[in-house]
C-alpha positions as CSV (number, residue, x, y, z in Angstrom):
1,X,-8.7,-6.0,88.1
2,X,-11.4,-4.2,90.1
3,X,-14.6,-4.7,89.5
4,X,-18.0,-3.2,90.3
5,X,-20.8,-5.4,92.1
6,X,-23.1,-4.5,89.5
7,X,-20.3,-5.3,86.7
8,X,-19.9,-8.6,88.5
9,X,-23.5,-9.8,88.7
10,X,-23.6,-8.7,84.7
11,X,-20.8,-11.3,84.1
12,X,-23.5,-14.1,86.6
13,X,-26.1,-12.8,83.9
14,X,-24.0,-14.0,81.0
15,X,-22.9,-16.7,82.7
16,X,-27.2,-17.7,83.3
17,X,-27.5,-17.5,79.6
18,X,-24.7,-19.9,78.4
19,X,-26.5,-22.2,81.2
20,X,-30.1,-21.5,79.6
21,X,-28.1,-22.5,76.6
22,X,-26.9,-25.9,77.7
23,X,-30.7,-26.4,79.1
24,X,-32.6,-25.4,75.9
25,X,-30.0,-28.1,73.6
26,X,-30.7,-30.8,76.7
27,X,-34.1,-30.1,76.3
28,X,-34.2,-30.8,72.4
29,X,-32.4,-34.2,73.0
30,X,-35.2,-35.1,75.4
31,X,-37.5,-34.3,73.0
32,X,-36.0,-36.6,70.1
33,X,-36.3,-39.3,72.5
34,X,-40.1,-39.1,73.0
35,X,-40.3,-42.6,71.8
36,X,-37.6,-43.8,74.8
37,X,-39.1,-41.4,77.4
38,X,-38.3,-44.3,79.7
39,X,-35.1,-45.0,78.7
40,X,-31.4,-45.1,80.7
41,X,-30.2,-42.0,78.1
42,X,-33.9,-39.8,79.1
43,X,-33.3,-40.6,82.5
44,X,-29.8,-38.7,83.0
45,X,-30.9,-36.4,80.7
46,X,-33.8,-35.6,82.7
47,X,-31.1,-35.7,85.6
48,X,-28.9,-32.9,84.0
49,X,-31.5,-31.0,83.6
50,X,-32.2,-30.9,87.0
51,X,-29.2,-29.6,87.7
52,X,-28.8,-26.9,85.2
53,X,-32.8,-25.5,85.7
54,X,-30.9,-25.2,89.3
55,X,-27.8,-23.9,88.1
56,X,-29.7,-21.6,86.3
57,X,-31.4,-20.2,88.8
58,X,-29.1,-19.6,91.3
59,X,-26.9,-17.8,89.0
60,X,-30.0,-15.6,88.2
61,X,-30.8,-14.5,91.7
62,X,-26.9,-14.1,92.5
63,X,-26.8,-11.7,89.0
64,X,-29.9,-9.6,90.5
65,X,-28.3,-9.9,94.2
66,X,-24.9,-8.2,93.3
67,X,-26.6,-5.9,90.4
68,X,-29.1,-4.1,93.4
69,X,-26.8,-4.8,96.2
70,X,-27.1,-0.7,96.2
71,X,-30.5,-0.3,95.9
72,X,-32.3,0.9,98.9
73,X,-34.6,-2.2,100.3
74,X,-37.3,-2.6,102.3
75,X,-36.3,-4.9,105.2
76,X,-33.4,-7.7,105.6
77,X,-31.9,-8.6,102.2
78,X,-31.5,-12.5,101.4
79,X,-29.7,-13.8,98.7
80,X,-32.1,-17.3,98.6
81,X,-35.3,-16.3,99.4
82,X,-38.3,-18.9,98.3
83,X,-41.1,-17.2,99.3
């Protein structure tokens, strides 16, 4: 099956929000364990969410990346670009 580049970054979109998703229910975890914020569990829960907030954002800027791919640009596009 064939797909579009714009079709394609929609699926990275949907793919960014079962990701927030996962975040937001790490996030509520951490927040029952305000008490243990020190703790072995708060620590690789900390850790995961590490990874997914970066996770989360790559898949973001590949969605917008594929979904304006077309779009006239000023300049030299970048996928990654921390400015």
């Amino acid at each position: 099956m064939n797909r579009t580049l714009f079709e394609l970054g929609t699926e990275y979109e949907k793919s960014a929000a079962v990701v927030k998703g996962r975040i937001e229910r790490k996030r509520a975890e951490l927040k029952k364990l305000d008490n243990m914020i020190c703790s072995n569990e708060a620590y690789e829960l900390k850790r995961e969410l590490r990874q997914l907030y970066a996770e989360y954002r790559e898949t973001r800027e590949i969605a917008e990346y594929l979904k304006t791919y077309y779009e006239p640009c000023e300049g030299k596009r970048e996928i990654f670009s921390y400015k």
